[in-house]
C-alpha positions as CSV (number, residue, x, y, z in Angstrom):
1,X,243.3,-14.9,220.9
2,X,246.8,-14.2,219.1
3,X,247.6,-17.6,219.8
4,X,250.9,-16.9,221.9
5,X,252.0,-19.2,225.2
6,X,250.2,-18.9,228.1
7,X,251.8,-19.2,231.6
8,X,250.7,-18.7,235.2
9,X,250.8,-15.2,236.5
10,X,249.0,-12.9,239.3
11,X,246.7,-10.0,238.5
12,X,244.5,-7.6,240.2
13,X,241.0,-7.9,239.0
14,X,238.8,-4.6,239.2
15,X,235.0,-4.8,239.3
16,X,232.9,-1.8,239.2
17,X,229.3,-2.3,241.1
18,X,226.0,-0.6,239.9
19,X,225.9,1.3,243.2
20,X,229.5,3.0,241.6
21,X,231.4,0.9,244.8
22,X,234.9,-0.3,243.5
23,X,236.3,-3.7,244.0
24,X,240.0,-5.0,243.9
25,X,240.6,-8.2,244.3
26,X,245.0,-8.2,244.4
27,X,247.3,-11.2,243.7
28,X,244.6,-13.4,241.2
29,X,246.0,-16.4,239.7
30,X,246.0,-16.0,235.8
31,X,247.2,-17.3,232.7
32,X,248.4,-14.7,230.7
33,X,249.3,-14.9,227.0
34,X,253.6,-14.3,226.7
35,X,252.9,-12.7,223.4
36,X,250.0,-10.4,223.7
37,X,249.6,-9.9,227.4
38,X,245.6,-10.6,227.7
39,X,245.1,-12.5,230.4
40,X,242.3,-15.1,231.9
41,X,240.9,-17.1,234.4
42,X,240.3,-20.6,235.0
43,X,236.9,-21.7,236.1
44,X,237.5,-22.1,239.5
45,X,239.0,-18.7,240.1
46,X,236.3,-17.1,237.7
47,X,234.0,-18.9,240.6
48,X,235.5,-17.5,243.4
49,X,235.9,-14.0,242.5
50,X,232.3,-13.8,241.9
51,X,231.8,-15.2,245.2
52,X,234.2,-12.4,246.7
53,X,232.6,-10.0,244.9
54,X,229.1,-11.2,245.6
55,X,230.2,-10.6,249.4
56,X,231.7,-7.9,249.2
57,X,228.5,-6.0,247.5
58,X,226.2,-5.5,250.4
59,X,228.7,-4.1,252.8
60,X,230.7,-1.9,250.6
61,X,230.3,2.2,251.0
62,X,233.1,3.0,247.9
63,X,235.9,1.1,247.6
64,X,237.6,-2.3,249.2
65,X,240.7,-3.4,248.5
66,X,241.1,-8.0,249.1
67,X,244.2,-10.7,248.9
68,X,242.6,-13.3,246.8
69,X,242.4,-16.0,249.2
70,X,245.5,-18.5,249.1
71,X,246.5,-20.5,245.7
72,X,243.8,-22.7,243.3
73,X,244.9,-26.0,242.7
């Protein structure tokens, strides 16, 4: 938003469920803005983290703590 550089980073990406269950999803592949510090993800990750997350839903009593599955190319 402020305009600023972007470059590749990692980030943990939080998701609270409806149900109250906590999701972290460690080492996520980001850009993140040099000046600012908001960060984002590309499609594919965006994708994939819904899919962890979408997995991760049904089996989950409070909290689960995941890698992110190897690097997006």
């Amino acid at each position: 938003m402020c305009k600023g550089e972007a470059v590749e980073g990692k980030t943990n990406h939080v998701v609270t469920l409806e149900n109250g269950c906590i999701v972290i999803v460690k080492n996520v592949p980001c850009l993140r803005c040099k000046q600012c510090g908001e960060t984002w993800y590309t499609g594919t990750v965006a994708a994939q983290l819904e899919e962890i997350v979408n997995a991760l839903e049904t089996t989950l009593t409070e909290i689960a703590v995941v890698n992110y599955p190897g690097r997006v190319a």
